[in-house]
C-alpha positions as CSV (number, residue, x, y, z in Angstrom):
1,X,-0.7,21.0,3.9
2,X,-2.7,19.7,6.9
3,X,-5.8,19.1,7.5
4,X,-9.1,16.4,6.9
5,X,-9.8,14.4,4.2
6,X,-12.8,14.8,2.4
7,X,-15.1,13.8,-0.6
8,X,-18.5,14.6,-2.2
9,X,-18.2,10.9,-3.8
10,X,-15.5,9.0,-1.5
11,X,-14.3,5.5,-2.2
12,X,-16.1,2.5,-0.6
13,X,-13.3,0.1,0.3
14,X,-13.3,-3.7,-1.2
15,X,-12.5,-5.7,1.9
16,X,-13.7,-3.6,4.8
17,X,-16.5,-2.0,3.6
18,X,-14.7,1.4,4.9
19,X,-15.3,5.1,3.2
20,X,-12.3,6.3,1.8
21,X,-10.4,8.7,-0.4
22,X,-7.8,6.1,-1.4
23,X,-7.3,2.7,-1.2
24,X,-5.3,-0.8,-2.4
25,X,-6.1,-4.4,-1.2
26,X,-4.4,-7.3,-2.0
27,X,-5.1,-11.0,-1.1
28,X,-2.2,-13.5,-0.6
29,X,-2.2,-17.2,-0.8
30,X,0.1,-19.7,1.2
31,X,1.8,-22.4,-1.1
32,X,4.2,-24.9,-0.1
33,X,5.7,-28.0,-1.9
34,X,7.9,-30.7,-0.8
35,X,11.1,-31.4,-4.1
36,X,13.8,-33.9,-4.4
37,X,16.6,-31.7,-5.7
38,X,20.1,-32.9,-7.0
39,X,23.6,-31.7,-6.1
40,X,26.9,-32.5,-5.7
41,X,28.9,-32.3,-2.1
42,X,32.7,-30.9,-1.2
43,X,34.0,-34.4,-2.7
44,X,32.4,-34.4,-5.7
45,X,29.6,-36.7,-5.3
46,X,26.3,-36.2,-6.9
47,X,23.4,-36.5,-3.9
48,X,20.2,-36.0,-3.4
49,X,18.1,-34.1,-0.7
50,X,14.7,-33.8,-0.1
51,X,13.5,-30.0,0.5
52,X,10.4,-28.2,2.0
53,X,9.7,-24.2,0.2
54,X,6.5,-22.6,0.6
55,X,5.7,-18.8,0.2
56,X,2.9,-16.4,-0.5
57,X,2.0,-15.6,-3.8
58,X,-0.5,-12.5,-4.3
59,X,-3.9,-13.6,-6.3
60,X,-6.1,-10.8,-6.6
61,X,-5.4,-6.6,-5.7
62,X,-6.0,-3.1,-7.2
63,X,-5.1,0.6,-6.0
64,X,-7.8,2.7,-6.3
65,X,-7.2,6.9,-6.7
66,X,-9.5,9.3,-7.2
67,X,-9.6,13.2,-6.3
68,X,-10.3,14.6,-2.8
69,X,-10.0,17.6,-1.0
70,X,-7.7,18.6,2.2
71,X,-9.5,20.7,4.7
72,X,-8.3,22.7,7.4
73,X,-9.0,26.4,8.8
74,X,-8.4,28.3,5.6
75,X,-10.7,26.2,3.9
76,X,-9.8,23.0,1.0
77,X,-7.5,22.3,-1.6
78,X,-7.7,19.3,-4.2
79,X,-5.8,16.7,-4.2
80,X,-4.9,14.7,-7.2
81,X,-3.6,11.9,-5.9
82,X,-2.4,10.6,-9.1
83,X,1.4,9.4,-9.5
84,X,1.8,10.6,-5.6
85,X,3.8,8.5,-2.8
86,X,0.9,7.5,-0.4
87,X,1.3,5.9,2.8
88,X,-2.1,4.9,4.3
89,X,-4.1,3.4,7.2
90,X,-4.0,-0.6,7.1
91,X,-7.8,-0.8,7.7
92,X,-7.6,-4.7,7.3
93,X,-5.2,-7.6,7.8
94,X,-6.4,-11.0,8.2
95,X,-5.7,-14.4,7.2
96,X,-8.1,-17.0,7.3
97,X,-8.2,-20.6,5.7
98,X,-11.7,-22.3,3.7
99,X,-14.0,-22.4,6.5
100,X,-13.8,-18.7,6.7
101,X,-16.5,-16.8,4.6
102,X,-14.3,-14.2,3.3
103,X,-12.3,-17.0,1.7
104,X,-14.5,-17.4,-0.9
105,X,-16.6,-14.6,-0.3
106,X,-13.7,-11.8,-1.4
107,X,-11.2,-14.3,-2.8
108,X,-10.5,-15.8,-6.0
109,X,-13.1,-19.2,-6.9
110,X,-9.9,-21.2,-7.9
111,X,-6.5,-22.2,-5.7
112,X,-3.0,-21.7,-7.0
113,X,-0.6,-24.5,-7.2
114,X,0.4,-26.3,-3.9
115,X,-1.6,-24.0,-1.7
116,X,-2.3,-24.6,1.8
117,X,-5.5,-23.0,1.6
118,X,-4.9,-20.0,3.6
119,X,-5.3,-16.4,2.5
120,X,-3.6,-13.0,3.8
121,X,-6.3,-10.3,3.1
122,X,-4.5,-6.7,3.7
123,X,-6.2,-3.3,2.8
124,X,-4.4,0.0,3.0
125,X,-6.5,3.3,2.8
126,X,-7.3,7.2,3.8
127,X,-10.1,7.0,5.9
128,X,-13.1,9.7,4.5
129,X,-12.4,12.6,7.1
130,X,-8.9,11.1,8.8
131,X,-5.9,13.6,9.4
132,X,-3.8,13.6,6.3
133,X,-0.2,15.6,5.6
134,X,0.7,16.4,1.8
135,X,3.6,17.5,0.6
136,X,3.1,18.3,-3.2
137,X,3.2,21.5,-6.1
138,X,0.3,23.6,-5.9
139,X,-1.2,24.8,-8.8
140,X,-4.2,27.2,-10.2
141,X,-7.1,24.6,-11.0
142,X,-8.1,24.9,-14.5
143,X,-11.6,24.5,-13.8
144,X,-12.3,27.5,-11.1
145,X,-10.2,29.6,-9.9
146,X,-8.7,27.9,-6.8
147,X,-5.5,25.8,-5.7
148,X,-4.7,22.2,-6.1
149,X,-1.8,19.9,-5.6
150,X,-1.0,17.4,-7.9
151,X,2.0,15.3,-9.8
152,X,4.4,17.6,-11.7
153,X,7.7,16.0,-13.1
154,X,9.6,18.7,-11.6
155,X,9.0,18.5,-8.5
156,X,11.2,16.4,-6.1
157,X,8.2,15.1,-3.9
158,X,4.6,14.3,-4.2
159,X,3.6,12.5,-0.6
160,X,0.4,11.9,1.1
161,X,0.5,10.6,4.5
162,X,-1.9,9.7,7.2
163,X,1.3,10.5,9.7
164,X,1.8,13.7,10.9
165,X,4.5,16.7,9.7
166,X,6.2,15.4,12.6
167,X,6.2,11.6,11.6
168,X,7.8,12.4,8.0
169,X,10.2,14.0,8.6
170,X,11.4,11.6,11.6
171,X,11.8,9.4,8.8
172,X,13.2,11.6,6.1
173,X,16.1,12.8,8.9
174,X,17.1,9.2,9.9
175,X,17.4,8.6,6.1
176,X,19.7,11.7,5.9
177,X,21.6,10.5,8.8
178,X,22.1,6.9,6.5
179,X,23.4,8.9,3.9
180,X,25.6,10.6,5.5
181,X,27.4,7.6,7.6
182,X,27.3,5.9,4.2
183,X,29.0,8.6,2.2
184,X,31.8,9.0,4.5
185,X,32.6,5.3,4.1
């Protein structure tokens, strides 16, 4: 199915501010520590060394879901996105350190260990009224007579995607293609 995405109700998102139909956020934070570790070389010898790790650590998300509807010429279908493989828009990415008000303002009050005070704020969503492709099992709604697509355990795929028909199934041949060179070794 292809078509628009809309809702009577849609999601507002957490870190852009965006209307959506779906959406998940995480924030990030930077950490690095300076150790002495011990070890012992190719003669035997115990040494030290003196070693410099840092990473991100995530400190605050969510995915939010909630039921939509696909519009296209032939009218809608609901979507219920629960359980599905979705592949949004990234709406936001930023990082910023203390002096920036989103810091604080969207972030957790408290630091983590060793952090460098810099935050990676990402938010992935279906724009209200963006182009979406679903592949899914339609079903008779129980509610009204009228189609919807939603999880069932029997199906092999349950995708919405902002990319187009096209898009997916780029990606789903090169992945065949993997296989395939794979299984012949």
């Amino acid at each position: 199915l292809k078509g628009a995405a809309e809702s009577a109700s849609p999601l507002t998102s957490w870190l852009a501010g965006a209307q959506c139909v779906w959406l998940e956020w995480s924030i990030d934070e930077h950490w690095s520590r300076t150790e002495t570790e011990t070890y012992t070389d190719s003669d035997g010898k115990t040494k030290t060394r003196t070693v410099h790790n840092s990473g991100w650590k995530t400190v605050a998300g969510d995915r939010t879901t909630s039921s939509f509807y696909v519009k296209d010429d032939t009218g809608v279908v609901r979507i219920l996105p629960e359980n599905a493989k979705v592949e949004g828009d990234t709406i936001l990415s930023r990082d910023c350190d203390r002096s920036d008000p989103m810091y604080y303002g969207k972030g957790p009050a408290a630091a983590i260990a060793d952090s460098d005070h810099r935050r990676r704020f990402t938010e992935t969503a279906i724009p209200l009224d963006s182009s979406v492709y679903v592949v899914g099992q339609a079903r008779e709604r129980g509610d009204v007579i009228a189609p919807e697509i939603a999880y069932d355990s029997n199906s092999p795929m349950f995708l919405i995607s902002t990319r187009s028909e096209a898009q997916v199934s780029a990606g789903f041949g090169r992945w065949r293609w993997c296989w395939f060179i794979l299984g012949m070794l």
